[in-house]
PyMOL Python script that loads the backbone (N, CA, C, O; Angstrom):
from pymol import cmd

cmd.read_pdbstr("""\
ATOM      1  N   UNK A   1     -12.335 -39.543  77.453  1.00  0.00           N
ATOM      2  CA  UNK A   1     -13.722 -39.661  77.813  1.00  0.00           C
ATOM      3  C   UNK A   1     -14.418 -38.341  77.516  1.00  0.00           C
ATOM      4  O   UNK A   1     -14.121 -37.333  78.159  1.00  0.00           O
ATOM      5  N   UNK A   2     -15.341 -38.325  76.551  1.00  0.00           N
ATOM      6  CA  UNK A   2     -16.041 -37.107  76.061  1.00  0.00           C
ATOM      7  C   UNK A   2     -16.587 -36.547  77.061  1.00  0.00           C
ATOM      8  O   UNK A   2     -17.326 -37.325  77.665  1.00  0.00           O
ATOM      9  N   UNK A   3     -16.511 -35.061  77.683  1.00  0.00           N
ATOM     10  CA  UNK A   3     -17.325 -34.801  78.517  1.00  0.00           C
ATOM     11  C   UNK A   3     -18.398 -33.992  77.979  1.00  0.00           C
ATOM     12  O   UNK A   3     -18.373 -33.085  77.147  1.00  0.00           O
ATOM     13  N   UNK A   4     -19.756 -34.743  78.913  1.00  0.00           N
ATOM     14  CA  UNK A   4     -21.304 -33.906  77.976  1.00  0.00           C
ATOM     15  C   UNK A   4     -21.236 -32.614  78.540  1.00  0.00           C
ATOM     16  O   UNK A   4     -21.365 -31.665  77.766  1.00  0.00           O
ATOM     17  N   UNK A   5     -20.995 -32.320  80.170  1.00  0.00           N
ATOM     18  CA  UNK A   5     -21.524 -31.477  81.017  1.00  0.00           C
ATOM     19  C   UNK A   5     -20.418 -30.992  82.231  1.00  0.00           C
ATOM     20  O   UNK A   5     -19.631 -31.661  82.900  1.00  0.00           O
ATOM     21  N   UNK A   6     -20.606 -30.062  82.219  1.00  0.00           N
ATOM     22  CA  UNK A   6     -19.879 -29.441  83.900  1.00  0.00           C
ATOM     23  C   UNK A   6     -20.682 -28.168  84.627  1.00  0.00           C
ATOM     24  O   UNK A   6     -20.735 -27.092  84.030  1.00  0.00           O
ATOM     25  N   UNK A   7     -21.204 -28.303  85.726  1.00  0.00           N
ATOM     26  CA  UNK A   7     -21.867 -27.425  86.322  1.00  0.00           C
ATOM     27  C   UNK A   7     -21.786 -27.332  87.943  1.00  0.00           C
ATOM     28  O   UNK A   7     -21.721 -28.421  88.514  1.00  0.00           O
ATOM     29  N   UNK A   8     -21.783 -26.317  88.648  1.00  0.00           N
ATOM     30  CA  UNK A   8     -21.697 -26.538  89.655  1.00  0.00           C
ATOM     31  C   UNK A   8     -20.456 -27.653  90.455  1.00  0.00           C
ATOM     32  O   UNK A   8     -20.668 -28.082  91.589  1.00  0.00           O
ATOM     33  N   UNK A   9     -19.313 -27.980  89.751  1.00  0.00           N
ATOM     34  CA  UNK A   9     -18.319 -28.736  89.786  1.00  0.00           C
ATOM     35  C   UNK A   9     -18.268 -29.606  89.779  1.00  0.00           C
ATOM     36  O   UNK A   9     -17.467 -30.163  90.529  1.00  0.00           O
ATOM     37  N   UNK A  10     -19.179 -30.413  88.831  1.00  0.00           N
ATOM     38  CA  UNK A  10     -20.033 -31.668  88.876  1.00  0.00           C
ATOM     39  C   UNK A  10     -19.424 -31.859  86.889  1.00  0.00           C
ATOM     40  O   UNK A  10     -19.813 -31.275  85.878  1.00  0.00           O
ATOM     41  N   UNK A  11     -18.615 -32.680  87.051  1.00  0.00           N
ATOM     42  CA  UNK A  11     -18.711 -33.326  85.285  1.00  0.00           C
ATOM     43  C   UNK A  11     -19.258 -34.524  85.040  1.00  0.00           C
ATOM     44  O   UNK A  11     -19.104 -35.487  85.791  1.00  0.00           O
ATOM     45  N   UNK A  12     -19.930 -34.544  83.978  1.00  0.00           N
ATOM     46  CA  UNK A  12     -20.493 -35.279  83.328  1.00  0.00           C
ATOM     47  C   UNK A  12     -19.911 -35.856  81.714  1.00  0.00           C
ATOM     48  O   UNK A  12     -19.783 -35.155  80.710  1.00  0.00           O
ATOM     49  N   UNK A  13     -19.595 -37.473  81.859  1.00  0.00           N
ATOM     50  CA  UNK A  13     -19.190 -37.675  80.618  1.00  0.00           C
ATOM     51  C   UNK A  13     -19.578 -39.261  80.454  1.00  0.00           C
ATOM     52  O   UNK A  13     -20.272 -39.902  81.243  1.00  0.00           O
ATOM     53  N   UNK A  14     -19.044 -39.687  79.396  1.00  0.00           N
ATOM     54  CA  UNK A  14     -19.746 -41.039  78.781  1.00  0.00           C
ATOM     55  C   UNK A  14     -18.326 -41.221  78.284  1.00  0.00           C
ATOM     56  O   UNK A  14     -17.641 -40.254  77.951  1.00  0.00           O
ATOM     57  N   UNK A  15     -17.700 -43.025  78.217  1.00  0.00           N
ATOM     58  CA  UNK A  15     -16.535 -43.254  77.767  1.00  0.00           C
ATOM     59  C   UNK A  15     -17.206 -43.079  76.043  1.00  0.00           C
ATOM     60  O   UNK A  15     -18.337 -42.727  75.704  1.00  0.00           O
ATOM     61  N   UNK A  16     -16.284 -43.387  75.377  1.00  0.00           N
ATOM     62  CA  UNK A  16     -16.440 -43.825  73.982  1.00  0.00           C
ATOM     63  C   UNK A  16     -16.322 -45.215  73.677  1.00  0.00           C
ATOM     64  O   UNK A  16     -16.094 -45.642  72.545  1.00  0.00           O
ATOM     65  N   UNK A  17     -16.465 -45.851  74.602  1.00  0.00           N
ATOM     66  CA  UNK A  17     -16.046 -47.424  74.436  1.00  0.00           C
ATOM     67  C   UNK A  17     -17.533 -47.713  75.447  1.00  0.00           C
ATOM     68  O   UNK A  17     -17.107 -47.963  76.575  1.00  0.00           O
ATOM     69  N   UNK A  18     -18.766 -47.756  75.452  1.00  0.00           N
ATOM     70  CA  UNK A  18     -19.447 -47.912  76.864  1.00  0.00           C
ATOM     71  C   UNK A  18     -19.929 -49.077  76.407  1.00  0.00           C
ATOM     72  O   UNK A  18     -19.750 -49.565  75.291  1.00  0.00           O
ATOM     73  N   UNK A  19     -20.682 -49.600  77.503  1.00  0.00           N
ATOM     74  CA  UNK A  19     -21.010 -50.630  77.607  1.00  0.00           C
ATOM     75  C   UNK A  19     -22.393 -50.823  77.721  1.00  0.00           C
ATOM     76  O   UNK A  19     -23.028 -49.778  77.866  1.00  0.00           O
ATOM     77  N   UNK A  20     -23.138 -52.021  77.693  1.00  0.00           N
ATOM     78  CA  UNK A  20     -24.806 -51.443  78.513  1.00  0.00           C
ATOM     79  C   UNK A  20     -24.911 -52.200  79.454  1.00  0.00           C
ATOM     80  O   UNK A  20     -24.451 -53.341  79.480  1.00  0.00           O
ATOM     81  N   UNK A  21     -25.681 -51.525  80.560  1.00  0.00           N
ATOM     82  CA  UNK A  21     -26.806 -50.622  80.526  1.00  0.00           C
ATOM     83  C   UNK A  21     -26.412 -49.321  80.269  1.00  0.00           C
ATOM     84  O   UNK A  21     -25.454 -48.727  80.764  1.00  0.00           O
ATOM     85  N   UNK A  22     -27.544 -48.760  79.131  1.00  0.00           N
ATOM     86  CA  UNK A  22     -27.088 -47.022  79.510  1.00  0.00           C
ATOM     87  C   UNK A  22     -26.903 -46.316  80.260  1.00  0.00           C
ATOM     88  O   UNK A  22     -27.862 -46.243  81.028  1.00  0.00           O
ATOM     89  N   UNK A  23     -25.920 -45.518  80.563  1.00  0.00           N
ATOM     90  CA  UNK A  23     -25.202 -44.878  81.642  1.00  0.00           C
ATOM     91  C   UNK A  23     -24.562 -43.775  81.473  1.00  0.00           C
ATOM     92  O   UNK A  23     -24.444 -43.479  80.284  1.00  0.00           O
ATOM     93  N   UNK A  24     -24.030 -42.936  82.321  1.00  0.00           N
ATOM     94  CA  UNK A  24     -23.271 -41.701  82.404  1.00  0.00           C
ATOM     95  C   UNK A  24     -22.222 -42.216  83.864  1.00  0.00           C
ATOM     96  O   UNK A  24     -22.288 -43.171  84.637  1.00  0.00           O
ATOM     97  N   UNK A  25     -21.363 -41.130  83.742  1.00  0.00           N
ATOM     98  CA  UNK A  25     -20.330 -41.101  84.641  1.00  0.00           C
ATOM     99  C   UNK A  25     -20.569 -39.687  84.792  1.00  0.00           C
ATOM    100  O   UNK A  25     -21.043 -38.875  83.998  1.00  0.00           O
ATOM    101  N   UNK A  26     -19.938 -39.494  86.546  1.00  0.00           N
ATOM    102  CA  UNK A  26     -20.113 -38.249  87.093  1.00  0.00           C
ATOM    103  C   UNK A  26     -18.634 -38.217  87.898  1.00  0.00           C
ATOM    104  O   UNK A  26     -18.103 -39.238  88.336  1.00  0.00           O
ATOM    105  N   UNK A  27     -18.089 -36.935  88.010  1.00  0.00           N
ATOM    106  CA  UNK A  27     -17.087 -36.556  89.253  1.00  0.00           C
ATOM    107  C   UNK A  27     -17.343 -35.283  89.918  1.00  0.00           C
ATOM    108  O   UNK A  27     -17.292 -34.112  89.543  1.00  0.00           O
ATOM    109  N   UNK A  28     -17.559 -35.715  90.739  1.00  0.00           N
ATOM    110  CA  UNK A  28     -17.375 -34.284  92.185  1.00  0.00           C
ATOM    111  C   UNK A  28     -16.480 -33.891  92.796  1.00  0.00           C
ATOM    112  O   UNK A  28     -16.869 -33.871  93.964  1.00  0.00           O
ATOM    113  N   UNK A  29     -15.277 -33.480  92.735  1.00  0.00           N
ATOM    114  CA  UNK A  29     -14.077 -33.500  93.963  1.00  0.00           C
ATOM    115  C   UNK A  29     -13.373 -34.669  93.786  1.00  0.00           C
ATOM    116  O   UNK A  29     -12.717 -34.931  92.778  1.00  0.00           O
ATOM    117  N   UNK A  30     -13.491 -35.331  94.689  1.00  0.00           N
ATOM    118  CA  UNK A  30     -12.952 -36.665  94.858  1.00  0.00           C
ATOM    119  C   UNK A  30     -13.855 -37.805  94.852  1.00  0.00           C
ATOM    120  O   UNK A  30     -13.297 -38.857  95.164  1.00  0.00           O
ATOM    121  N   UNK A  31     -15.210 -37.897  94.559  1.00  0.00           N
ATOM    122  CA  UNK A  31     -16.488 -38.124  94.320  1.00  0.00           C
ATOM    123  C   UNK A  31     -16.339 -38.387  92.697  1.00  0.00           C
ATOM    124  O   UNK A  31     -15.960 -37.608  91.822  1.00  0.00           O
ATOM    125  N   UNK A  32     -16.890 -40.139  92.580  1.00  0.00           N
ATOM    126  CA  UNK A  32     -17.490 -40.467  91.417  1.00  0.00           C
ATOM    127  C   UNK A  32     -18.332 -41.323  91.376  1.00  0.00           C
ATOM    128  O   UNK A  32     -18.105 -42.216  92.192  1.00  0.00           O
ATOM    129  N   UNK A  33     -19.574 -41.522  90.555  1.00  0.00           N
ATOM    130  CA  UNK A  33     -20.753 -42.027  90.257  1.00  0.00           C
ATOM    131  C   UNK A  33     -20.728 -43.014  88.789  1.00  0.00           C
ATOM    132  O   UNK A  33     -19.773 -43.042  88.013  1.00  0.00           O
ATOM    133  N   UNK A  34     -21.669 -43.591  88.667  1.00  0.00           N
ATOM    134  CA  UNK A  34     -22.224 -44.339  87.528  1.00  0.00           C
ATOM    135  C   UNK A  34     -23.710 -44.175  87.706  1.00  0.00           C
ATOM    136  O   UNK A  34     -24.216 -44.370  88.811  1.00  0.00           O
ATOM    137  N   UNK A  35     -24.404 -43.837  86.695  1.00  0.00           N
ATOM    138  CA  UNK A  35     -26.157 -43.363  86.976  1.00  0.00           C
ATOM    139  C   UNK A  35     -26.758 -43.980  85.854  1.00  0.00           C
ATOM    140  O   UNK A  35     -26.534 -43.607  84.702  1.00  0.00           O
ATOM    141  N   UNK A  36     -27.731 -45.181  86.239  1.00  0.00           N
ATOM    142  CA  UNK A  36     -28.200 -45.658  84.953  1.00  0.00           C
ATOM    143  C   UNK A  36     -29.132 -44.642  84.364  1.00  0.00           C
ATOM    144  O   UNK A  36     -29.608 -43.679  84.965  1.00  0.00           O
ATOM    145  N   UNK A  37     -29.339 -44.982  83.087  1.00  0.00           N
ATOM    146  CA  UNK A  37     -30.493 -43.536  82.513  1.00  0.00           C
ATOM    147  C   UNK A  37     -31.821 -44.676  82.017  1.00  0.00           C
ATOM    148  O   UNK A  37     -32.412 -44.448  80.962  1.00  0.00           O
ATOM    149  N   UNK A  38     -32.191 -45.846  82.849  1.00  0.00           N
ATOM    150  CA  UNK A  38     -33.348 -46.675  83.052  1.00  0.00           C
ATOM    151  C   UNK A  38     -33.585 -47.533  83.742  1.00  0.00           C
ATOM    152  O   UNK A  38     -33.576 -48.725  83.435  1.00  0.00           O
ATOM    153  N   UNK A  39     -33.893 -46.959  85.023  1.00  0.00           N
ATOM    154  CA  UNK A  39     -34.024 -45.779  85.750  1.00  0.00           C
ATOM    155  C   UNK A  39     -33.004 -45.045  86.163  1.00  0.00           C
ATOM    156  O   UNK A  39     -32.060 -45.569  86.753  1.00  0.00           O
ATOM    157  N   UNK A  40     -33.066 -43.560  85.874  1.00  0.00           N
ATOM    158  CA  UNK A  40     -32.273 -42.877  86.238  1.00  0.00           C
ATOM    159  C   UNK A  40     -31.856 -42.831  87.877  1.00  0.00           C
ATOM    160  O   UNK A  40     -32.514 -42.218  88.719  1.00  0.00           O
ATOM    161  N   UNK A  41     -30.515 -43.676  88.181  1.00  0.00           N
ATOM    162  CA  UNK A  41     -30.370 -43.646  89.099  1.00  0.00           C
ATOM    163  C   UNK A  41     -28.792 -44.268  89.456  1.00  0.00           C
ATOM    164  O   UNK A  41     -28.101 -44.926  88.678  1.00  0.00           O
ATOM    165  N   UNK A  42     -28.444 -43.875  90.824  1.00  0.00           N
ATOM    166  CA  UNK A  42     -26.951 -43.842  90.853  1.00  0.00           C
ATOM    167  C   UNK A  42     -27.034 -45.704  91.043  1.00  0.00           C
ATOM    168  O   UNK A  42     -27.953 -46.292  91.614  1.00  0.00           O
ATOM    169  N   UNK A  43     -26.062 -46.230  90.528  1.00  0.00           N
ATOM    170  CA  UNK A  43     -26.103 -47.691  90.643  1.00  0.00           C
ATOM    171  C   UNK A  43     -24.639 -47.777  90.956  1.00  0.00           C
ATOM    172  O   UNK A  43     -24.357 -48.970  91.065  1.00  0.00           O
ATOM    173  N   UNK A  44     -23.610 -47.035  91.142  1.00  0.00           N
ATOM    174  CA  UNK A  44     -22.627 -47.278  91.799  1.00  0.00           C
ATOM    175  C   UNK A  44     -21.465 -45.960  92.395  1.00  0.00           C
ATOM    176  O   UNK A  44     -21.557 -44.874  91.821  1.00  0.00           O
ATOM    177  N   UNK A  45     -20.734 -46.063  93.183  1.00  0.00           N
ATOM    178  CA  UNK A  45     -19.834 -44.795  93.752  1.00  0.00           C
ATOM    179  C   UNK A  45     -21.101 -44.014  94.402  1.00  0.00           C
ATOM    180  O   UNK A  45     -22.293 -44.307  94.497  1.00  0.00           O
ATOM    181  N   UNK A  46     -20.283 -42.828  94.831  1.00  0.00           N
ATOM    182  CA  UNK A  46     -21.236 -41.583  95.903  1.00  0.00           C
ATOM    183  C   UNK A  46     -20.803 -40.397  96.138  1.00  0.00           C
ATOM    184  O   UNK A  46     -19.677 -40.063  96.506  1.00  0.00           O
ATOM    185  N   UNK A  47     -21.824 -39.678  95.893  1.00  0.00           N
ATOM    186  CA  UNK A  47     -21.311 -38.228  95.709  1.00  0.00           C
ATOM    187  C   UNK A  47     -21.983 -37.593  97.167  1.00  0.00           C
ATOM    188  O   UNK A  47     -22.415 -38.331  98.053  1.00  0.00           O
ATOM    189  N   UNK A  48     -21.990 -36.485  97.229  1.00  0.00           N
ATOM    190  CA  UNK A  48     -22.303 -35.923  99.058  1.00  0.00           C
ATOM    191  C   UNK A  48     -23.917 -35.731  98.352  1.00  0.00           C
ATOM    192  O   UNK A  48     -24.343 -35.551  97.211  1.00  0.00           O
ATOM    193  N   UNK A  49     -24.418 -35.854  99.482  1.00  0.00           N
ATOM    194  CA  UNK A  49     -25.898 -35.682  99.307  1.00  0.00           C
ATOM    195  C   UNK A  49     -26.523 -34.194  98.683  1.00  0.00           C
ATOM    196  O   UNK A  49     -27.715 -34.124  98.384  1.00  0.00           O
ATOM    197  N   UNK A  50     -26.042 -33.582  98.598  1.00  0.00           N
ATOM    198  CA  UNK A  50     -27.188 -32.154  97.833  1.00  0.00           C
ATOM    199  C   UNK A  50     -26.239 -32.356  96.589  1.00  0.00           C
ATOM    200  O   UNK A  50     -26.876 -31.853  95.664  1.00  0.00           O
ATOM    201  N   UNK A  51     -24.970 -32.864  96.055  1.00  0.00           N
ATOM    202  CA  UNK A  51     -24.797 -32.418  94.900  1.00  0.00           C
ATOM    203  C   UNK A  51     -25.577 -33.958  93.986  1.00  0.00           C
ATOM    204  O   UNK A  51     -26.066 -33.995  92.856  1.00  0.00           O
ATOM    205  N   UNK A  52     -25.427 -35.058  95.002  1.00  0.00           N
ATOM    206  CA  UNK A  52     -26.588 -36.392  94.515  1.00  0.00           C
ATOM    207  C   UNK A  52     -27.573 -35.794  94.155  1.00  0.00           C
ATOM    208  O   UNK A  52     -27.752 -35.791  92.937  1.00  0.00           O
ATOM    209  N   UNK A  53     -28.691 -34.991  95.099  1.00  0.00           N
ATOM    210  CA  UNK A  53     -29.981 -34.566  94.497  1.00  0.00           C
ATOM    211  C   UNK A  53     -29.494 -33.710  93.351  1.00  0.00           C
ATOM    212  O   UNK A  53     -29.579 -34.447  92.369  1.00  0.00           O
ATOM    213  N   UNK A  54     -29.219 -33.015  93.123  1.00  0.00           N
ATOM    214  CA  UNK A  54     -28.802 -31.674  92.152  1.00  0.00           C
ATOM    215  C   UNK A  54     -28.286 -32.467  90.691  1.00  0.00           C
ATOM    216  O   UNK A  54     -28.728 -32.175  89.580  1.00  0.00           O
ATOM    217  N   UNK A  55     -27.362 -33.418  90.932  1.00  0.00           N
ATOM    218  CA  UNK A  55     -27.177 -34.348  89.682  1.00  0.00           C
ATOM    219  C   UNK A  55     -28.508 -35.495  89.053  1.00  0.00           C
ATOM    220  O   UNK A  55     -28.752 -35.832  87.895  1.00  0.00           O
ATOM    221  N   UNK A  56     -28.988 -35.769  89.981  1.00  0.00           N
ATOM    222  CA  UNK A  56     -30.347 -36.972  89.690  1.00  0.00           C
ATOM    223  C   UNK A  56     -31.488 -35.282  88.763  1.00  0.00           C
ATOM    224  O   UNK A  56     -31.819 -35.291  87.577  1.00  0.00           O
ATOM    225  N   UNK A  57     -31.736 -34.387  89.527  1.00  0.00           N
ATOM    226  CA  UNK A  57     -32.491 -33.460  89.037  1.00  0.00           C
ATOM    227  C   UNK A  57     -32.155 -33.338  87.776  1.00  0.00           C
ATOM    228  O   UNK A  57     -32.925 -33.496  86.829  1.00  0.00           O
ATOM    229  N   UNK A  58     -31.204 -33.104  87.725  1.00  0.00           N
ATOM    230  CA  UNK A  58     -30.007 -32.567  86.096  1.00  0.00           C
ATOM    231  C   UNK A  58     -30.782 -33.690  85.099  1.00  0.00           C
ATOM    232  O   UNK A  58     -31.592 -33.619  84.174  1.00  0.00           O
ATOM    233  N   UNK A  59     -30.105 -34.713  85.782  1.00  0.00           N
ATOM    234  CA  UNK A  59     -30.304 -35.800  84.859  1.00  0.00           C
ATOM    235  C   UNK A  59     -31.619 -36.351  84.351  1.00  0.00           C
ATOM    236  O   UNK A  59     -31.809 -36.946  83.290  1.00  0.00           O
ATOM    237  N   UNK A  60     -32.676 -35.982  85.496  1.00  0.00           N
ATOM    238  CA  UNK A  60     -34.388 -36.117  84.798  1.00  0.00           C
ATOM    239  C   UNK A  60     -34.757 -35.083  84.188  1.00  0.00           C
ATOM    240  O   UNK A  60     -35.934 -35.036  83.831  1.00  0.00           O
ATOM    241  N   UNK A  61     -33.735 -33.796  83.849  1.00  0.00           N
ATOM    242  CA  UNK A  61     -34.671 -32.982  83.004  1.00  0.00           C
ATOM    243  C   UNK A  61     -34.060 -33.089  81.948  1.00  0.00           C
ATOM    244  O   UNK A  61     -34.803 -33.059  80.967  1.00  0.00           O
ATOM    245  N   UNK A  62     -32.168 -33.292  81.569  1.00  0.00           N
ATOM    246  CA  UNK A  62     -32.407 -33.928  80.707  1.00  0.00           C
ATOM    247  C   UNK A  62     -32.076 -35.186  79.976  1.00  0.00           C
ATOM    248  O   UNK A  62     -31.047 -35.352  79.321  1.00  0.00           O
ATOM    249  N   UNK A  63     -33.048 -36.075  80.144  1.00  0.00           N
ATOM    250  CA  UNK A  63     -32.947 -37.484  80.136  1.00  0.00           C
ATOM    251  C   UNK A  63     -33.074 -37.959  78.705  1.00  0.00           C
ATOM    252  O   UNK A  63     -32.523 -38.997  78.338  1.00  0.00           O
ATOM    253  N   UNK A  64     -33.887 -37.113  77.794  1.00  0.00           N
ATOM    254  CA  UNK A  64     -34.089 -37.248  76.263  1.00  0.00           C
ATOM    255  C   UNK A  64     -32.658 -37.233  75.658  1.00  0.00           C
ATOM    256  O   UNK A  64     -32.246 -38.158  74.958  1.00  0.00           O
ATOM    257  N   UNK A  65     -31.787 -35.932  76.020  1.00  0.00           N
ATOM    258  CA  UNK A  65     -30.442 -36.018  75.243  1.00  0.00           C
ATOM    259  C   UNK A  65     -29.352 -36.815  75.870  1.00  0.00           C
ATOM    260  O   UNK A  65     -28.251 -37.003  75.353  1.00  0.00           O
ATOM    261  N   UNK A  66     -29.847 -37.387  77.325  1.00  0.00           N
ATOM    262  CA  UNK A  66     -28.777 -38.353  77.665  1.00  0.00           C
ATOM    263  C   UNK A  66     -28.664 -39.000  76.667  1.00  0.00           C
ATOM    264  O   UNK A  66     -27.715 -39.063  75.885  1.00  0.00           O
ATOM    265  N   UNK A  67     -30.367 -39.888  76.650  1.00  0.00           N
ATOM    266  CA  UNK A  67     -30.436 -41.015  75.514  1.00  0.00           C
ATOM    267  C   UNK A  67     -30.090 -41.122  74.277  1.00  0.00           C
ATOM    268  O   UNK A  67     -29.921 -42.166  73.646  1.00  0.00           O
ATOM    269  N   UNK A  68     -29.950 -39.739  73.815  1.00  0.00           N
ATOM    270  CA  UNK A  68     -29.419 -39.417  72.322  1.00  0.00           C
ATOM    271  C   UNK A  68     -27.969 -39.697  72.711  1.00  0.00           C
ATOM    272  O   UNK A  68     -27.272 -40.565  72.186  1.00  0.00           O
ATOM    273  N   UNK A  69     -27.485 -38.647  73.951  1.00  0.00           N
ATOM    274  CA  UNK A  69     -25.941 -38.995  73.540  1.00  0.00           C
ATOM    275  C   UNK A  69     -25.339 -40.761  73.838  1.00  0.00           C
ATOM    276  O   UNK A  69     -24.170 -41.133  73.731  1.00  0.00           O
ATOM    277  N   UNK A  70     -26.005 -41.235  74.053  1.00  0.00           N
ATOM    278  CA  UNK A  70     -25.667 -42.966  74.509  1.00  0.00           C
ATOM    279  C   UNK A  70     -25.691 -43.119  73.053  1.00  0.00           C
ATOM    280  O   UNK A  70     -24.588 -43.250  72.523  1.00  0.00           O
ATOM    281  N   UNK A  71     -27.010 -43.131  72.091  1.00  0.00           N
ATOM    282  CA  UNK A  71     -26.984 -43.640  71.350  1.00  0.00           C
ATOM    283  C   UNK A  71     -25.929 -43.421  69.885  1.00  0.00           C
ATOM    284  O   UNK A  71     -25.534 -44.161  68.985  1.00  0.00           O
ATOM    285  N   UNK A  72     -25.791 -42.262  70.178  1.00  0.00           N
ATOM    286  CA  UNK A  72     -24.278 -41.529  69.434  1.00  0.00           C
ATOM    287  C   UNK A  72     -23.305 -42.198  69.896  1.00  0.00           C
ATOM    288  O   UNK A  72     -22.564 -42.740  69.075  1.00  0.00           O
ATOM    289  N   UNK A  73     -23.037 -42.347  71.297  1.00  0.00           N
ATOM    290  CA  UNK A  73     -21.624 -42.918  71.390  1.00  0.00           C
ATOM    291  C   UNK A  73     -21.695 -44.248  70.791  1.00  0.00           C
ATOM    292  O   UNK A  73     -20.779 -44.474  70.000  1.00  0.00           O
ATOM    293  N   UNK A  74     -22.787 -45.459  71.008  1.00  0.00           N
ATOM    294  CA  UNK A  74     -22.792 -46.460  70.801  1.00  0.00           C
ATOM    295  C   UNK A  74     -22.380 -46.982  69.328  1.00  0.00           C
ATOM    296  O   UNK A  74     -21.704 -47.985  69.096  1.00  0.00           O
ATOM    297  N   UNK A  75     -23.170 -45.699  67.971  1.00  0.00           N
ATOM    298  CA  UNK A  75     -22.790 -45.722  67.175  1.00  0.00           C
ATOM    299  C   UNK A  75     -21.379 -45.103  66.637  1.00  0.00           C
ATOM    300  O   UNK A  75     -21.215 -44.841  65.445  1.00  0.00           O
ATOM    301  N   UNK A  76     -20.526 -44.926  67.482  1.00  0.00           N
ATOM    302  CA  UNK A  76     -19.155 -44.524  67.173  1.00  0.00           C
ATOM    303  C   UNK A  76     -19.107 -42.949  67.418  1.00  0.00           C
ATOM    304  O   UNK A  76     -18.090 -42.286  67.624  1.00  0.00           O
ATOM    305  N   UNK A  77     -20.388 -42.501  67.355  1.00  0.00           N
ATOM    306  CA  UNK A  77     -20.264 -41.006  67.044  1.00  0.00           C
ATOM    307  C   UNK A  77     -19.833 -40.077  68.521  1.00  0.00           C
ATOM    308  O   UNK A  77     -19.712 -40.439  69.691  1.00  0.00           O
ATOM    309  N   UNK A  78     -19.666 -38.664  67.814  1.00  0.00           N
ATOM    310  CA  UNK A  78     -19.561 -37.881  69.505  1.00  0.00           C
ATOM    311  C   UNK A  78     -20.108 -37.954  70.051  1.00  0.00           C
ATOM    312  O   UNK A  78     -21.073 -38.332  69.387  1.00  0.00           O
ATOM    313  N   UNK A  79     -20.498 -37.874  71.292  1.00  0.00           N
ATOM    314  CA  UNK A  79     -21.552 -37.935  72.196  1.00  0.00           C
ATOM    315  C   UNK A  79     -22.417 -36.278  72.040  1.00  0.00           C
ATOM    316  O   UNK A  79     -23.578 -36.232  72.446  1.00  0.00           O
ATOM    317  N   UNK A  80     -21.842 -35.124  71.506  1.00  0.00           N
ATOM    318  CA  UNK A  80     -22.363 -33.716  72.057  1.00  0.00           C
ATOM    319  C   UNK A  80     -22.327 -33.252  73.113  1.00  0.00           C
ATOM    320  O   UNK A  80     -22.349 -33.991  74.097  1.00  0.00           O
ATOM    321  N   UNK A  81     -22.268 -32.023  73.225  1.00  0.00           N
ATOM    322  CA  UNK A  81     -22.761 -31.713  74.889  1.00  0.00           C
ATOM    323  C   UNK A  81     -24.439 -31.140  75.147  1.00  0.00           C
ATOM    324  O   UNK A  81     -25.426 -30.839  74.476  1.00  0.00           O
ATOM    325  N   UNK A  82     -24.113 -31.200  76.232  1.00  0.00           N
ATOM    326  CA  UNK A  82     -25.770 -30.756  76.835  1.00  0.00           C
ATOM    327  C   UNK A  82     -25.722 -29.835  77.942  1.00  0.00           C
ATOM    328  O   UNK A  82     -24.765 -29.767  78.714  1.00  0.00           O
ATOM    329  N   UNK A  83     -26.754 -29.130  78.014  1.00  0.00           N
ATOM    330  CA  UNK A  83     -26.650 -27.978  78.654  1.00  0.00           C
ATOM    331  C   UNK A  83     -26.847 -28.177  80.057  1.00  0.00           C
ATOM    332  O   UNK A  83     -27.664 -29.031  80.402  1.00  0.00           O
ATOM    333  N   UNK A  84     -26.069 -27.359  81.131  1.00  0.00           N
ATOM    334  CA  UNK A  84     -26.062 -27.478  82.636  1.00  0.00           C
ATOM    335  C   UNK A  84     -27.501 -27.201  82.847  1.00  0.00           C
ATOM    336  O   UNK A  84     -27.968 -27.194  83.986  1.00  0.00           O
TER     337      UNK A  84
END
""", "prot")
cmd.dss("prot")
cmd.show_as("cartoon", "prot")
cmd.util.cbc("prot")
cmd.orient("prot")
């Protein structure tokens, strides 16, 4: 599973096989998420509440290269990374 992002102990990655709706995967600890990116929002699992806000933030600023990297994976390609 390509990972886009790691910050604050928070990874961020997209399978290479995904599915739609567009989405990301997140892990915190023992904490994991699914966050659609229309609307950006957690649609399944749970992370502790300030690293939830801190990941939703992440993810609306940047929401342009999520969408790029979905659309890379979809077409076979790498996903890239993106900056914390």
């Amino acid at each position: 599973m390509p990972e886009l992002c790691r910050f604050d102990g928070i990874t961020v990655f997209m399978h290479t096989n995904e599915h739609n709706p567009p989405h990301f995967h997140a892990e915190y600890a023992e904490y994991d998420v699914w966050v659609s990116l229309d609307p950006i929002e957690i649609v399944y699992g749970r992370f502790p509440h300030r690293k939830r806000r801190q990941l939703l933030a992440w993810a609306e600023q940047r929401a342009p290269e999520l969408r790029q990297a979905w659309d890379r994976v979809r077409r076979g390609q790498a996903a890239g990374r993106i900056e914390p």
